[in-house]
N, C-alpha and C positions, 0 to 999 in steps of 0.2 A: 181445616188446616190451611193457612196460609201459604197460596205460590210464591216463588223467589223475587217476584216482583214486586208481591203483595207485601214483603217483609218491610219494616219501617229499618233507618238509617244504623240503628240504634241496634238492633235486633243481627243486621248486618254486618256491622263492627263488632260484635258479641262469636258471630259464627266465623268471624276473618279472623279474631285473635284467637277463639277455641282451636280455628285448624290450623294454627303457626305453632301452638306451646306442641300438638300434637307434634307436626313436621319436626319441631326441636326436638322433642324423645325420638323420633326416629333417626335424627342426622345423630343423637348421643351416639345410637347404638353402632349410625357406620364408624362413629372415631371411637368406641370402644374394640371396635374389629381391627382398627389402625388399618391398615398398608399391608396386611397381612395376606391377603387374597391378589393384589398387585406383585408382591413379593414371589408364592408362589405360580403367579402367571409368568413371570418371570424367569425364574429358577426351572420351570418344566420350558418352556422358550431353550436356555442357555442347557438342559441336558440332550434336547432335538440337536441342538448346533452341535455338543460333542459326538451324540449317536452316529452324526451322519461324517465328524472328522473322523471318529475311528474306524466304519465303514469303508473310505477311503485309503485311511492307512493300512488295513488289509487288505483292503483289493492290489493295494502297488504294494506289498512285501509277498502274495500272493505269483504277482506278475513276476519279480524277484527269483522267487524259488522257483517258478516254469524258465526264466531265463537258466538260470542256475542249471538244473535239468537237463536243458538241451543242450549249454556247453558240456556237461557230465557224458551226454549222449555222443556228442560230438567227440571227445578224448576218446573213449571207450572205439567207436568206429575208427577212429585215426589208429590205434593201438592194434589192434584185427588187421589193418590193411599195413601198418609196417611190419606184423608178426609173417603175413602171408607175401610179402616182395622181397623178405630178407630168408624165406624159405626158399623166394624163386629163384635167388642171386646163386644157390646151390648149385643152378643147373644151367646154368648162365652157359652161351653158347659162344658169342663173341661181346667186344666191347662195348658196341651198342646198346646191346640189351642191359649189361651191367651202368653203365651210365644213365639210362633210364628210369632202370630200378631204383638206384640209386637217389635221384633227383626226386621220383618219387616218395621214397622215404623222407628225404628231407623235409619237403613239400610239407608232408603229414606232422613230423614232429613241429614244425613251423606250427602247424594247425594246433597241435597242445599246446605248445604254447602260449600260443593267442587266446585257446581258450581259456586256460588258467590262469591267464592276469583279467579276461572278462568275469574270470569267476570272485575271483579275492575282490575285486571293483563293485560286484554286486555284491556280496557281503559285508564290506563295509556300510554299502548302501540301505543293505538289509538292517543292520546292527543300530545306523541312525534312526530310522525308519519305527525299528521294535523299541526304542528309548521314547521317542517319541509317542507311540502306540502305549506304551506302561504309563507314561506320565498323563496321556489324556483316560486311559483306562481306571488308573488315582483318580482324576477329576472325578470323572462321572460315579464312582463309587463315593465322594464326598459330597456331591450335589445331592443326588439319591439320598441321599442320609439326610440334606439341610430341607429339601424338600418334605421328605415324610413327617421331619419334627416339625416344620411348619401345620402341613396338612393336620397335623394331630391337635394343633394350638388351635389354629384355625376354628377344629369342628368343635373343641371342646367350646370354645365363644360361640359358636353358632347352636350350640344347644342352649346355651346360656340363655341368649338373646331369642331363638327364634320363637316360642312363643308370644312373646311380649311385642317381637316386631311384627308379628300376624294381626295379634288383636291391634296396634296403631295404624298398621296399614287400613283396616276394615272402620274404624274409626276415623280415619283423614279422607276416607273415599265416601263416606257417611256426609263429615263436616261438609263436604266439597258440593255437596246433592243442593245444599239450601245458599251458595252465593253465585250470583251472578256469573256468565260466563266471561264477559270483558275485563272481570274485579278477578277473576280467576287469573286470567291468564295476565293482567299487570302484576301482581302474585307469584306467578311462577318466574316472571321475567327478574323480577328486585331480586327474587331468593339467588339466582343463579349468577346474578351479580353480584354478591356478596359472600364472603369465603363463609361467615356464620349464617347462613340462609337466612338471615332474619329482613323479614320483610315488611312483618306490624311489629312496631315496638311501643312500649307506654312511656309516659313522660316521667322523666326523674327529674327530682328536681329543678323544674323551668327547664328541664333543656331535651333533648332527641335522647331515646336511649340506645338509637344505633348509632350514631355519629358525632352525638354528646353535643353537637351545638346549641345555641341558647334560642327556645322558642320563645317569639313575642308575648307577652302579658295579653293583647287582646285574642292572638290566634289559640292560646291557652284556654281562652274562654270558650270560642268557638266549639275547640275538642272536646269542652268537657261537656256541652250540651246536644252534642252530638247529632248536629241538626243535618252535617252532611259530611260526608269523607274526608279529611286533609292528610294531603302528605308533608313531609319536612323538605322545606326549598331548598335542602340543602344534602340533601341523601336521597330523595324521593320515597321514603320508607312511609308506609300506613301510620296515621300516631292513634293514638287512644290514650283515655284519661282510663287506666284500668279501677280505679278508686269509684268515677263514675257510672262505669259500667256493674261493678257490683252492688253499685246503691242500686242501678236498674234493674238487677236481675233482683234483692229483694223484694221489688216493690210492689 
């Protein structure tokens, strides 16, 4: 069996365009997948981002209700200490002590006060906050939903496809074993520059069938006798006389 060295030009060109049509059935199958797998990388991306808004929006309507709480707590103590200085006022001895008690009192109801407009102030707060909290709680119950229909599309194409992309994968890794490593890798570099990876294309009609320009009549010749590699000076893509190469491979 011939090494990759030993291989004639011809033979070459045979195994560079066998593992292009391959790579094409395989780039089919990512644009038969589309953007779908992008899509849901996405979509599970944008339901982390609301997991961790709604996270936050409980933790501050959380803080909310502990504020809420301790002015609750606070009323209730202010309420106990005006109940027990308007007991003492009873037994009140002179003015002093009455003005005291008194001032006290006030003091305290002052205190409810204060805290009942901190309280209505967080509850307004609160009320934004849980609107807020419902509207991202909608999102992410609608994400979840576009997410899973995706994932279900998704895998039904991947069942579709993953056979057929095993067996091309094992076939292009096959192709790749018999050409050259420098012819490889100019190969992988055209493919990656070009949105259709194509990187050998055959001659239509006189002209490149990647970039449609018009090959010279003599360089035409050249290709078709396939005495050594050419690219197109004007794409840099591999050419091949594919009509050529099937008379070789009868022959």
């Amino acid at each position: 069996m011939a090494t990759v060295k030993e291989k004639s030009i011809a033979e070459r060109l045979k195994a560079l365009y066998s593992l292009q049509q391959i790579d094409s059935k395989l780039d089919s199958i990512v644009v038969l997948k589309g953007e779908l797998p992008m899509e849901v990388s996405d979509l599970e991306d944008e339901i982390s981002g609301i997991q961790t808004r709604i996270k936050k929006h409980e933790n501050a309507i959380a803080e909310v209700d502990n504020e809420i709480l301790k002015h609750n707590t606070n009323i209730k103590e202010a309420e106990t200490l005006i109940a027990k200085y308007e007991k003492q006022l009873d037994n009140v001895k002179n003015n002093r002590e009455f003005d005291a008690l008194t001032k006290e009192i006030a003091l305290q109801k002052l205190e409810i006060q204060l805290s009942q407009k901190k309280i209505r102030e967080a509850n307004v707060l609160k009320e934004t906050k849980t609107e807020t909290l419902d509207q991202f709680t909608a999102k992410l119950a609608q994400r979840t939903k576009d997410v899973e229909a995706k994932k279900v599309e998704l895998q039904k194409i991947i069942e579709k496809t993953d056979k057929e992309e095993a067996k091309l994968m094992k076939e292009s890794e096959k192709a790749r074993k018999v050409i050259e490593d420098r012819i490889l890798t100019s190969y992988d570099k055209i493919r990656k520059t070009y949105r259709n990876g194509l990187a050998v294309v055959p001659i239509s009609r006189g002209a490149c069938g990647g970039c449609f320009n018009r090959i010279p009549p003599q360089m035409q010749i050249e290709i078709g006798v396939m005495k050594k590699i050419i690219a197109c000076e004007h794409c840099g893509r591999v050419l091949i006389d594919d009509q050529a190469l099937l008379e070789e491979e009868n022959d």
